[in-house]
C-alpha positions as CSV (number, residue, x, y, z in Angstrom):
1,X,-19.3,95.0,-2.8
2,X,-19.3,96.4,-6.5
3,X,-22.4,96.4,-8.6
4,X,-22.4,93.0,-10.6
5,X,-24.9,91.5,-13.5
6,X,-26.7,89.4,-12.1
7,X,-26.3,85.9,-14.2
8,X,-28.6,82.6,-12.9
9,X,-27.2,79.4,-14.0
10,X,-30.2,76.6,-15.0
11,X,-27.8,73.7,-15.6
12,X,-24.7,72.7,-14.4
13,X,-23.1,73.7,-17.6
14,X,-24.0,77.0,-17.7
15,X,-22.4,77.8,-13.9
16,X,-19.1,77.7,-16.5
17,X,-20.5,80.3,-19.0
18,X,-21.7,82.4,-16.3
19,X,-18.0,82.1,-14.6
20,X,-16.7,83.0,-18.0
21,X,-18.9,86.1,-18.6
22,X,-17.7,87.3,-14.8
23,X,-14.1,86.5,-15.7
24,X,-14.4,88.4,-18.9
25,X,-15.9,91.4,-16.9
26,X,-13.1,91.4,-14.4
27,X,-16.0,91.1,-11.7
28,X,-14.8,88.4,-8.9
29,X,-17.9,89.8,-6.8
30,X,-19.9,88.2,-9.7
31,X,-18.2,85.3,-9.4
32,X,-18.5,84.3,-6.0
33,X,-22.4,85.2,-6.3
34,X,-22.3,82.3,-8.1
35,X,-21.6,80.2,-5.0
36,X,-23.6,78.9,-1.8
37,X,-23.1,80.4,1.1
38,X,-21.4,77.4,2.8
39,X,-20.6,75.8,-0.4
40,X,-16.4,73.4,-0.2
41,X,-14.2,74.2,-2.7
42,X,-11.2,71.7,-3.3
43,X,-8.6,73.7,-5.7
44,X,-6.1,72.6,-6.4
45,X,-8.2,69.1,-5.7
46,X,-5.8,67.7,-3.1
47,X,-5.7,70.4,-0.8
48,X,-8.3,70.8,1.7
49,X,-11.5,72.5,1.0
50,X,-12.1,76.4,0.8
51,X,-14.8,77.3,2.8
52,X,-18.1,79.4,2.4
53,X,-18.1,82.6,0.2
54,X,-14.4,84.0,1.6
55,X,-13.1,80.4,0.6
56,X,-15.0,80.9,-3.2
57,X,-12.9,84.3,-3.5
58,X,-9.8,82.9,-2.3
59,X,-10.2,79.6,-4.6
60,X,-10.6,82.1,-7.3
61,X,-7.6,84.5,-6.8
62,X,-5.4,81.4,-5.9
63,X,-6.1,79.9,-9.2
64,X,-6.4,83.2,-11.0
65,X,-2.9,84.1,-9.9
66,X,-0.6,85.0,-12.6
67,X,-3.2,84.1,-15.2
68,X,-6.1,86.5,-14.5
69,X,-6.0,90.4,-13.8
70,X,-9.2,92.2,-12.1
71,X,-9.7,95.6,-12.0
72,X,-12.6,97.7,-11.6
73,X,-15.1,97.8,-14.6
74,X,-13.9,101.6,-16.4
75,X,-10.3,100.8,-15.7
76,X,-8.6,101.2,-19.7
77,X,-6.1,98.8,-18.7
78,X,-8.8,96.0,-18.8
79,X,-9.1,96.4,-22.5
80,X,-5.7,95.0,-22.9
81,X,-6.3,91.7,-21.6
82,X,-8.6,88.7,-22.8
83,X,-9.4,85.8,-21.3
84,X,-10.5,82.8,-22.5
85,X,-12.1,79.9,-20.6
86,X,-11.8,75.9,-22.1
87,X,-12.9,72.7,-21.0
């Protein structure tokens, strides 16, 4: 697991700028630190659930696909990409 900031949500609407802030940072392990341990994840909302931690990463990657590129925090490559979070 790589070494992520450590970000604590104190409303519901600040889980979203915390998301944002990991997405930004390319950091998926910050991300699913954002989760319970056994929390039910229904993306895309008519499939059934992903579950626990594994399921948070895999929710994340599915819906990141194509739209979202990770890599590790010094990669130069990172610069070139922006991503911006609405709702």
């Amino acid at each position: 697991m790589t070494q992520h900031t450590k970000r604590i949500a104190q409303t519901p609407r600040e889980i979203a700028h915390c998301v944002s802030a990991f997405l930004k940072e390319g950091d998926m392990d910050g991300i699913v630190s954002m989760f319970h341990p056994d929390c039910h994840i229904f993306f895309p909302p008519d499939q059934p659930a992903s579950v626990g931690l594994d399921g948070a990463r895999e929710a994340f990657l599915k819906g990141a696909s194509g739209q979202v590129k990770f890599f590790k925090k010094d990669d130069k490559r990172a610069a070139a990409f922006e991503v911006k979070c609405t709702g």
